[in-house]
N, C-alpha and C positions, 0 to 999 in steps of 0.2 A: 340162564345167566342172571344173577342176583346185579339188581339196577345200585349204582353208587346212593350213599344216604348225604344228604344238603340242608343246610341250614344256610341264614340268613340274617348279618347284624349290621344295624346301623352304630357308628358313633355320633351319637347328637352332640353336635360341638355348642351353637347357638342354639339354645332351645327358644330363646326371648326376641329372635329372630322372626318377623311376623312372615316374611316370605319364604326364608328357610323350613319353620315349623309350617305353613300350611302347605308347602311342597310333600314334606314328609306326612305328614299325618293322612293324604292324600292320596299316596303310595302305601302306607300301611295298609288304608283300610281295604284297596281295591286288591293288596293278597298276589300282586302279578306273579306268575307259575303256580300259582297255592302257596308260596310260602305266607306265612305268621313272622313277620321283621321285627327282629329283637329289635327294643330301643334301647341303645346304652346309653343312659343321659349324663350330661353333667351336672350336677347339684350348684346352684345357683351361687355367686359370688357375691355377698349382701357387701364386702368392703370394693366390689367394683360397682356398685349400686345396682346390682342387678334384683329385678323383684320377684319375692320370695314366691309370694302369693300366686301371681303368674305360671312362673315357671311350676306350681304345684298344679293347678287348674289341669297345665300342658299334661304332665305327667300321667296324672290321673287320668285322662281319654286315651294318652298311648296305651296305658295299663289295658283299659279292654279291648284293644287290639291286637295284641300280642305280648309277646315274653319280657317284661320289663328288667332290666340291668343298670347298676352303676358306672358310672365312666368319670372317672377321676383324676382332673389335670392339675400336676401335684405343685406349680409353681403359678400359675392364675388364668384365667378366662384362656388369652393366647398364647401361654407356654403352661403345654402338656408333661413334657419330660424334664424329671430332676437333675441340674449339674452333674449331682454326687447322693451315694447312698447316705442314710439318716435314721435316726428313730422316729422322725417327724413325720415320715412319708405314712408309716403304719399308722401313727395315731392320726392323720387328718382320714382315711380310709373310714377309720373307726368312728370317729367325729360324725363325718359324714352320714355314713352309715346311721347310726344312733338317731341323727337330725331326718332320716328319711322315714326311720322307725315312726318316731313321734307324733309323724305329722299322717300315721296312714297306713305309707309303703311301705312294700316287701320286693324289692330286687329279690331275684335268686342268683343272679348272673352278673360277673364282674371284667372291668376289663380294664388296664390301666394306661393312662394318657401316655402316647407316645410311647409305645408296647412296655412300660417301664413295671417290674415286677422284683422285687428281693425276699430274700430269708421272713424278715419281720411282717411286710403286706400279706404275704403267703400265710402264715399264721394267723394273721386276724381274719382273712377271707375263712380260711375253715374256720374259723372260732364263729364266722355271724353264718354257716351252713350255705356260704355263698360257692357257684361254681366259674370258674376263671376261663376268660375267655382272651388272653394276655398271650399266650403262645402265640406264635407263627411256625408254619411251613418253609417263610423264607426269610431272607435278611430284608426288612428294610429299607429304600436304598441312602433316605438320611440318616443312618444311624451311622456315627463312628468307630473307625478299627477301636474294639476294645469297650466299646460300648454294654453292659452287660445285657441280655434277651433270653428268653425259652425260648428255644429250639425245636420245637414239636408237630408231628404231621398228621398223630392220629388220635379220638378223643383216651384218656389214660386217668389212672389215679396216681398225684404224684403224693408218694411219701415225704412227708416234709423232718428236715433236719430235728427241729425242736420236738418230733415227735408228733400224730396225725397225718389224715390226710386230708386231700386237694383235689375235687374233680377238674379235669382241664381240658377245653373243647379249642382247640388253636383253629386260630385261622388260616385258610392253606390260600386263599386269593383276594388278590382286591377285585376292584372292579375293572381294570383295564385284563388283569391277569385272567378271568372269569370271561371277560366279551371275544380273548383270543382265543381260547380253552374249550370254548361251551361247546363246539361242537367233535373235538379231538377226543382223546384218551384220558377220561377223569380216574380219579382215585375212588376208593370205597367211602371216602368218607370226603365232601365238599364244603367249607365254610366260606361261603363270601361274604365279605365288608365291603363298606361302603360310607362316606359323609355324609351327614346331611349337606352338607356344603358343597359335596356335587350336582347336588339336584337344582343348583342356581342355574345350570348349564343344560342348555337345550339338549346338547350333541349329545352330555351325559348323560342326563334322563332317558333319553331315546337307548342308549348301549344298555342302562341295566335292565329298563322294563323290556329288551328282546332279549335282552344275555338271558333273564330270569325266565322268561317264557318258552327259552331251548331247554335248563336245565330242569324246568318242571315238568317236563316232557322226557327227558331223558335219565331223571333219579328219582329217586322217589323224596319226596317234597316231606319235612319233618319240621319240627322248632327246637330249640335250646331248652327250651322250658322240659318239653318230651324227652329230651336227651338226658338233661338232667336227671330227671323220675327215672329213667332206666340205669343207671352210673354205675349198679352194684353188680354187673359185670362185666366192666371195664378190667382191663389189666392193669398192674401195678407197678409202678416205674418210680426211682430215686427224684428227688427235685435237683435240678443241678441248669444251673443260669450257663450260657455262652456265650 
């Protein structure tokens, strides 16, 4: 019997968090199950004074720990998800993007605040050879009737409208979804998330590094980065939000 394939991504919400980021950086390096903990960071908000400098130092030590990704909250520091779609949303992506270039980084792996993803973001991720990790398995359970989301449970290439494509590794659990899960009937393919802002939480600390240490035991343990480099044959599926 071929064991489910798992991956493993943080959203770093507070990177300039000094107990946040040394909780995580902490958890990356000791690898609990094998995994390699994608860090999806957010790029620093120099108009909420937050510091540049800093937050690159941080970056830069997650980098050799595992799979580095962008996490991009597109209305500031504590709002993640846009009211309304925009042309803004793409070009701050880019912005961003560009500003990580500059300084160094190389994200390969993207994922947007508050699972928020459209037509336009979608196009500039394949344009900077980024792979998205903005899908879900499920619905959210703040997200709004009508709220728009990708829908997805298995890693895919999606064809994008404008033309191009989009590698796309969705997420199929959080962490509470993952600590009920881990020892039941997994699917072939596992991605659990996680905040860095649950590791402020004894209880929670304690559920991922045992959730993580059943499913390294039980799948075979990969990273996003690896998934990435194998993409080319993935199957090919429409882009289509719901």
């Amino acid at each position: 019997m071929v064991r489910p394939t798992a991956v493993v991504s943080c959203h770093v919400e507070r990177p300039l968090d000094d107990r946040c980021w040394k909780l995580f950086s902490s958890l990356q390096a000791r690898r609990p199950g094998g995994f390699a903990i994608a860090a999806l960071l957010r790029p620093p908000d120099e108009g909420a004074g937050e510091d540049p400098e800093l937050w690159l130092e941080r970056a830069r030590a997650s980098a050799e720990q595992g799979p580095l990704g962008h996490h991009t909250h597109f209305v500031g520091p504590a709002h993640a998800r846009p009211p309304s779609g925009g042309d803004e949303h793409a070009e701050r992506v880019r912005r961003e993007a560009l500003w990580l270039r500059e300084h160094g980084l190389e994200p390969r792996l993207f994922c947007g605040g508050g699972w928020y993803l459209d037509e336009g973001v979608a196009a500039v991720l394949a344009d900077l050879g980024y792979a998205d990790c903005t899908g879900t398995a499920f619905v959210p359970p703040y997200l709004k009737e009508g709220d728009p989301r990708l829908d997805a449970e298995q890693p895919a290439w999606l064809r994008l409208p404008a033309g191009g494509r989009l590698p796309e590794f969705p997420a199929t659990h959080s962490l509470g979804m993952a600590a009920r899960g881990a020892l039941g009937s997994l699917p072939e393919y596992v991605h659990v998330y996680f905040h860095d802002t649950d590791l402020l939480s004894r209880k929670r600390r304690f559920a991922l590094r045992t959730t993580l240490a059943v499913l390294g035991r039980r799948c075979e343990a990969t990273d996003l980065d690896r998934l990435r480099d194998a993409a080319i044959d993935l199957p090919v599926q429409d882009f289509a939000l719901h």
